[in-house]
C-alpha positions as CSV (number, residue, x, y, z in Angstrom):
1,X,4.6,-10.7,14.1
2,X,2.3,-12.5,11.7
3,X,2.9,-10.8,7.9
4,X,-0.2,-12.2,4.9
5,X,-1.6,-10.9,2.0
6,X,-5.5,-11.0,2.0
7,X,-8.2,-8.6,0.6
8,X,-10.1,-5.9,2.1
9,X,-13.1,-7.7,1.9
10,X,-11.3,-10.4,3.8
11,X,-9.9,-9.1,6.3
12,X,-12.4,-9.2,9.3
13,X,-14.2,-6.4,10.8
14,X,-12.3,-5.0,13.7
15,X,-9.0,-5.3,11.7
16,X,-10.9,-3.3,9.1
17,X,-11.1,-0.7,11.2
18,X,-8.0,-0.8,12.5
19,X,-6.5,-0.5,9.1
20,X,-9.0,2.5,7.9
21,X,-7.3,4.0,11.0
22,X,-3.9,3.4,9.6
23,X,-4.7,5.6,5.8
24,X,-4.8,9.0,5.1
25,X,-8.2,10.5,5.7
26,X,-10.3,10.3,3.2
27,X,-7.8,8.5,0.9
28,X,-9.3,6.0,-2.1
29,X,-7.9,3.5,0.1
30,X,-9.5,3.7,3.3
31,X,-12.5,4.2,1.3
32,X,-11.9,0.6,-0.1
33,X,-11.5,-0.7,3.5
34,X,-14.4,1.2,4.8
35,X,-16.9,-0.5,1.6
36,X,-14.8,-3.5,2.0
37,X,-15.9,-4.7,-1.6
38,X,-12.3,-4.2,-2.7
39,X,-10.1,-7.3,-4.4
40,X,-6.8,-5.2,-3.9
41,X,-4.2,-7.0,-2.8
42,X,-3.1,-5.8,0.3
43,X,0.2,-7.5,2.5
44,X,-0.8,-6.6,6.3
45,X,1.9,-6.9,8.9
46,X,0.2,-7.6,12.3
47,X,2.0,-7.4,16.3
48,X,-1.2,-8.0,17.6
49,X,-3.2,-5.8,15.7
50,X,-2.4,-4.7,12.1
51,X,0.8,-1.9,12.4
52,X,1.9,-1.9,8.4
53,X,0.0,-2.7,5.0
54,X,1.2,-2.2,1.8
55,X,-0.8,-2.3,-1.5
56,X,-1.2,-2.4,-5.1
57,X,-4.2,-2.1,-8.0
58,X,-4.2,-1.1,-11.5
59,X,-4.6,2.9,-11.4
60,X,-5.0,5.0,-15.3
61,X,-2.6,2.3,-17.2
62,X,-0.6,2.0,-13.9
63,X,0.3,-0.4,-11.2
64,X,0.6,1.5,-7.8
65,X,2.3,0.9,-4.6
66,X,0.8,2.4,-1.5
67,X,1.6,1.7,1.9
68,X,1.1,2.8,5.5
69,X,3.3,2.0,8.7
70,X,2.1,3.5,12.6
71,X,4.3,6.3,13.7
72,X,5.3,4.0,16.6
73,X,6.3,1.2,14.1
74,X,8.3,3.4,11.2
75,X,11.8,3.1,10.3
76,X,12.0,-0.5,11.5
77,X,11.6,-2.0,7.8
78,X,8.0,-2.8,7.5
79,X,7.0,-0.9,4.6
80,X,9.1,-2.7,3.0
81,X,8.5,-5.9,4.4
82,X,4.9,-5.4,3.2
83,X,6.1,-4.4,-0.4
84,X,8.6,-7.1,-0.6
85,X,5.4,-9.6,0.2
86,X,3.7,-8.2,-2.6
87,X,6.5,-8.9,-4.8
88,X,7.5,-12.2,-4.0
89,X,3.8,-13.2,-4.1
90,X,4.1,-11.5,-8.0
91,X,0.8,-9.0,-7.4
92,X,3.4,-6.5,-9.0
93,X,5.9,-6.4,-11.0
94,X,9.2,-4.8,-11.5
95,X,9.5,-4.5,-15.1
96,X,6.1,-2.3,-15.2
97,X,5.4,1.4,-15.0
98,X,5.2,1.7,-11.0
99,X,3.0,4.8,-9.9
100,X,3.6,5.9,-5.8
101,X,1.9,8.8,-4.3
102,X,4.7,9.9,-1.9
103,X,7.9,10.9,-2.4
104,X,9.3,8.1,0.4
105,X,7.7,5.5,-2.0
106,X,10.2,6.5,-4.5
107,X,13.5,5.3,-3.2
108,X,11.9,2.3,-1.7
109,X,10.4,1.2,-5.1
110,X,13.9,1.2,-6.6
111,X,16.2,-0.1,-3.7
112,X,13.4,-3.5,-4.6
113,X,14.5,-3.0,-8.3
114,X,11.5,-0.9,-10.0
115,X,13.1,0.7,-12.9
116,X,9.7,2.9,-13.9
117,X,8.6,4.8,-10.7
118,X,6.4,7.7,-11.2
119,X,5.2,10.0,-7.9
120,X,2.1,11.7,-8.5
121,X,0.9,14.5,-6.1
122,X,-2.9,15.3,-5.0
123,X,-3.7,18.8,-6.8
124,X,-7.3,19.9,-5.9
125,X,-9.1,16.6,-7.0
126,X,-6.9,15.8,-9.9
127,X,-3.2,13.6,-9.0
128,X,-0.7,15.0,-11.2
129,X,2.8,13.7,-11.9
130,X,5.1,14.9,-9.3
């Protein structure tokens, strides 16, 4: 397995794809890898071809955490391999205000010492907190 942190707008094209293939449809984040213009920092966990990102971006006064593991990949560590990468490479930070958009994201954010984690749900359009 080869684990980095890159951009969306560095990643190359067919990994791209495979990665918009690996988000939520329609989510803001396969949009960013599908206008590949985006600066977010994203650690990408490749076996061949990517299987596990996570990533973060400021968010309405918030740093986030969102991340994505194949179904044939889960509950072998990888999500939080990815978020561990962007931690250790300091794109987040633990003493901050940490917003995650699922409710596994919660536990995992404070077994890596987050201290401020805030879940917000999708309501119609809107997120709300959780």
């Amino acid at each position: 397995m080869i684990c980095c942190i890159e951009t969306p707008s560095a990643i190359d094209q067919e990994d791209r794809a495979l990665l918009q293939a690996l988000c939520s449809p329609g989510s803001d984040m396969q949009r960013e890898f599908t206008l590949c213009v985006s600066e977010t920092p994203i650690a990408v966990i490749y076996d061949d071809q990517p299987i596990a990102w996570a990533a973060t971006h400021d968010w309405s006064g918030f740093q986030t955490l969102e991340l994505y593991v194949h179904p044939d990949h889960r509950r072998e560590g990888l999500g939080r391999a990815a978020a561990a990468m962007l931690l250790a490479a300091k794109c987040i930070d633990t003493l901050q205000q940490l917003a995650v958009f699922s409710a596994e994201c919660v536990p995992l954010a404070q077994s890596l010492g987050f201290v401020d984690v805030r879940q917000f749900l999708r309501v119609g359009d809107a997120w709300e907190p959780a």
